[in-house]
PLY file of the C-alpha trace (Angstrom):
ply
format ascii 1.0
element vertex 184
property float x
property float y
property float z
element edge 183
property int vertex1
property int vertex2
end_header
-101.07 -41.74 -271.67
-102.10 -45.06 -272.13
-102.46 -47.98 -269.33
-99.59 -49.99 -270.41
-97.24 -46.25 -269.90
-98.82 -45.96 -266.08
-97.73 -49.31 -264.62
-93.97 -48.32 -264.13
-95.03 -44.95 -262.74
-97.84 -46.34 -260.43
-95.06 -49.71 -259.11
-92.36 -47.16 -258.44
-94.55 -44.60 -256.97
-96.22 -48.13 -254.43
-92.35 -48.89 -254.20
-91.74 -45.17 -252.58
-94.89 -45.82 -250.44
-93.85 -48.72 -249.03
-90.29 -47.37 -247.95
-92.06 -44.03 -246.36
-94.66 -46.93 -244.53
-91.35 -48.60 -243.55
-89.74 -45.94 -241.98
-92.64 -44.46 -240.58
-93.65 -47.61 -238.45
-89.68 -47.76 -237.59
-89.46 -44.43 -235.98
-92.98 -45.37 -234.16
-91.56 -48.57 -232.44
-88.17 -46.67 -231.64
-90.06 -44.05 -230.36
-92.44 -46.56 -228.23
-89.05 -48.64 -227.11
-87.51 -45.75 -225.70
-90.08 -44.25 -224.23
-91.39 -47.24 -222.35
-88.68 -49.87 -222.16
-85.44 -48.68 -222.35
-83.80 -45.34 -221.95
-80.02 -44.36 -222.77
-77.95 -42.65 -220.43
-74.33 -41.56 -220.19
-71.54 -41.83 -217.69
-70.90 -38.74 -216.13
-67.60 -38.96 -213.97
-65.42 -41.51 -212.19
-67.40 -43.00 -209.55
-67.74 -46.54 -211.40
-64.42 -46.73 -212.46
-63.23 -49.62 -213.85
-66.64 -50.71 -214.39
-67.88 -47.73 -216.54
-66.32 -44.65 -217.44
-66.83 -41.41 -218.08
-68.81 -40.64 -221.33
-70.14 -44.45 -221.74
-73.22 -44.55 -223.23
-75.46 -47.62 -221.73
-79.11 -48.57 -222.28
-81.48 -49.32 -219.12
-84.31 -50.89 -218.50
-86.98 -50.62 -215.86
-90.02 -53.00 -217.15
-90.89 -55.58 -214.18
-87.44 -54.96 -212.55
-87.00 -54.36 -208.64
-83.92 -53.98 -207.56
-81.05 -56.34 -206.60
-77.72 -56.59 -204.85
-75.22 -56.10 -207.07
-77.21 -54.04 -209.32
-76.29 -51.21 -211.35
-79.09 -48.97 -211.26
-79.38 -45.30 -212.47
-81.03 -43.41 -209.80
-83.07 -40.16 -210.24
-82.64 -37.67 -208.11
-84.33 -34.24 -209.48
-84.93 -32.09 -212.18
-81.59 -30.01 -211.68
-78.89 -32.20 -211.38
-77.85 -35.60 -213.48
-79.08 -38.93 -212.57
-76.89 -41.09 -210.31
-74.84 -44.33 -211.53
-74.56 -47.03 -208.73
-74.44 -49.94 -207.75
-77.16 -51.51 -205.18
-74.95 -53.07 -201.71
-78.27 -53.33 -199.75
-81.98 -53.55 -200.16
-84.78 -53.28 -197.93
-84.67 -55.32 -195.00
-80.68 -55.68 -195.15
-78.11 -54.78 -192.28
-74.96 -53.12 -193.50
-71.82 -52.39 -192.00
-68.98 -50.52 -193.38
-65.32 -51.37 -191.96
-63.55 -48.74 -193.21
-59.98 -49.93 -191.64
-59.97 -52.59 -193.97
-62.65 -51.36 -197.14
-65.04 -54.46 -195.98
-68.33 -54.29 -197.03
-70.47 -56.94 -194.73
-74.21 -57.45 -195.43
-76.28 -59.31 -193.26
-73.21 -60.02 -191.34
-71.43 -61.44 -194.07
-68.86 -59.71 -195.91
-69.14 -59.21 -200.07
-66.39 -60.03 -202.42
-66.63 -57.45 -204.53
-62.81 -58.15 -205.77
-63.92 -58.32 -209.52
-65.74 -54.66 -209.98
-64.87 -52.33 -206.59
-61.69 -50.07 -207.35
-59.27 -48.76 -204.16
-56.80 -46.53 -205.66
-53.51 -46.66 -203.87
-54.23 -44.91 -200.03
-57.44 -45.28 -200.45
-60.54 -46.03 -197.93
-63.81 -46.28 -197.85
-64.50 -44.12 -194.89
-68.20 -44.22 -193.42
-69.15 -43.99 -189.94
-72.84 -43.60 -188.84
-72.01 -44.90 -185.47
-72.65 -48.92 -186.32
-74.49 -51.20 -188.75
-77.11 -49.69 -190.20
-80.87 -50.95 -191.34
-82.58 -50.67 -194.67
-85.66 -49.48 -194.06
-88.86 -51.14 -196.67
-88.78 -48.77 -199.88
-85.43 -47.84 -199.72
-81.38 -49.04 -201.04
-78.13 -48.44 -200.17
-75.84 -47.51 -203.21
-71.87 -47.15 -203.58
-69.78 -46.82 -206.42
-67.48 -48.89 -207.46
-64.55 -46.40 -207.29
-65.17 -45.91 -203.56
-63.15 -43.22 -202.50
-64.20 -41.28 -205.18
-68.05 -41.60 -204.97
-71.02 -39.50 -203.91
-73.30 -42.56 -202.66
-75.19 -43.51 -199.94
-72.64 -42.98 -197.31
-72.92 -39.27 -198.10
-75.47 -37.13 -196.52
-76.27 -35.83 -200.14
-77.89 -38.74 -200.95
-78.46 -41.11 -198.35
-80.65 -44.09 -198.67
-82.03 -43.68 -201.70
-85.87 -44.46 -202.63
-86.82 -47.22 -204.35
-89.27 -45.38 -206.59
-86.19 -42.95 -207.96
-84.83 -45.89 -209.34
-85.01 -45.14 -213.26
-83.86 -48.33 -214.25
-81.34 -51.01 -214.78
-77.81 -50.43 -216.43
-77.77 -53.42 -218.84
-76.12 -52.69 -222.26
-72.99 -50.56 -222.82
-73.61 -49.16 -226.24
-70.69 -46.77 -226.73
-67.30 -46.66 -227.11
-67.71 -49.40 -229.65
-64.26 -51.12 -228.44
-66.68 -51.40 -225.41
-70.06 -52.68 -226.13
-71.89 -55.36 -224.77
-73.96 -56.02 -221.62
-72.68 -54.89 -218.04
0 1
1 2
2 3
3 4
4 5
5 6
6 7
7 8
8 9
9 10
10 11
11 12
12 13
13 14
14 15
15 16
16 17
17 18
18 19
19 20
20 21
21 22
22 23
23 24
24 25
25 26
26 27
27 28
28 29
29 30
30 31
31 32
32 33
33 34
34 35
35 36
36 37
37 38
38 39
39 40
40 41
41 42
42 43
43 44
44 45
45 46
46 47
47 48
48 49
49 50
50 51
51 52
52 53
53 54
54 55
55 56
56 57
57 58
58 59
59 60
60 61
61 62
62 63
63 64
64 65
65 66
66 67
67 68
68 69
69 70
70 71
71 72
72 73
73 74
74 75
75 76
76 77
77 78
78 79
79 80
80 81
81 82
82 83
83 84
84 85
85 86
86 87
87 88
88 89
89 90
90 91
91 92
92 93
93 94
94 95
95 96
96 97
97 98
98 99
99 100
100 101
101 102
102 103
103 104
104 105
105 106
106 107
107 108
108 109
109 110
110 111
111 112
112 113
113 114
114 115
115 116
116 117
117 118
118 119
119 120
120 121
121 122
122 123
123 124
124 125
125 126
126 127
127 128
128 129
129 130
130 131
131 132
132 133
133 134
134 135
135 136
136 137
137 138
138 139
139 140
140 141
141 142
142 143
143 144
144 145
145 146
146 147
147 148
148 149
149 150
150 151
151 152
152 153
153 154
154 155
155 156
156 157
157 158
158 159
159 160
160 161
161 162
162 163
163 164
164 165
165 166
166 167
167 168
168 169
169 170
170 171
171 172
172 173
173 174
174 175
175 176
176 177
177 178
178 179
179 180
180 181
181 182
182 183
């Protein structure tokens, strides 16, 4: 075979190298992104409703972030049952009070207008009572859901105040239903 016959065979055998090269450092920086800066999780019941729903898919991310009011945060809890969708009310250092009569949320004495995410179904209430206001102690957040009569969240004994180190990350980008996506 002479030199001139080799050329096609050696460019189309550099072309399939490059593609597998390609691909290869692809699946390495997906594998790196997901593994140390974002994570995918998926909606499993009603407690955000009409936030998130059931089976959304979202994307979260927990470089540099410490948690905020008004956050929605995925929360570990352990190796049995699924992680926890919530939303942060209070964070360390924060007095909150629950007036269930009239589903008021008041932080630091002042009450939060949650009007644009929180869902009361007809009848509803928020019911809570641990006897009066309550402190957030340093390394630790109170969480609700958004569908508040419907929630397992800090007011329950199940989960409490959670700690800020179970915190997985984040919710910021809804990536499925695709009539859906975009950042929460």
């Amino acid at each position: 075979m002479t030199l001139e016959r080799r050329k096609p065979f050696r460019r189309q055998f550099k072309m399939i190298y490059d593609w597998i090269e390609a691909l290869i450092l692809a699946l390495i920086l997906f594998t790196f992104a997901f593994t140390f800066l974002c994570r995918m999780v998926s909606v499993d019941g009603p407690s955000m409703e009409t936030t998130l729903e059931n089976n959304d898919r979202l994307l979260i991310c927990n470089i540099g972030y410490t948690p905020g009011r008004g956050d929605i945060v995925v929360i570990y809890r352990n190796e049995y049952e699924e992680p926890l969708i919530k939303r942060v009310i209070a964070i360390a250092g924060d007095n909150i009070y629950i007036d269930a009569a009239n589903n008021a949320v008041y932080v630091n004495g002042d009450k939060r207008d949650e009007s644009a995410y929180v869902h009361f179904p007809q009848g509803s209430d928020i019911s809570w009572n641990p006897g009066a206001a309550v402190d957030v102690p340093e390394g630790k957040l109170f969480v609700m859901g958004d569908h508040r009569n419907n929630s397992m969240d800090s007011r329950s004994s199940s989960v409490g105040l959670v700690d800020v180190e179970a915190v997985m990350g984040r919710v910021f980008f809804r990536i499925a239903p695709a009539e859906k996506i975009g950042l929460v």
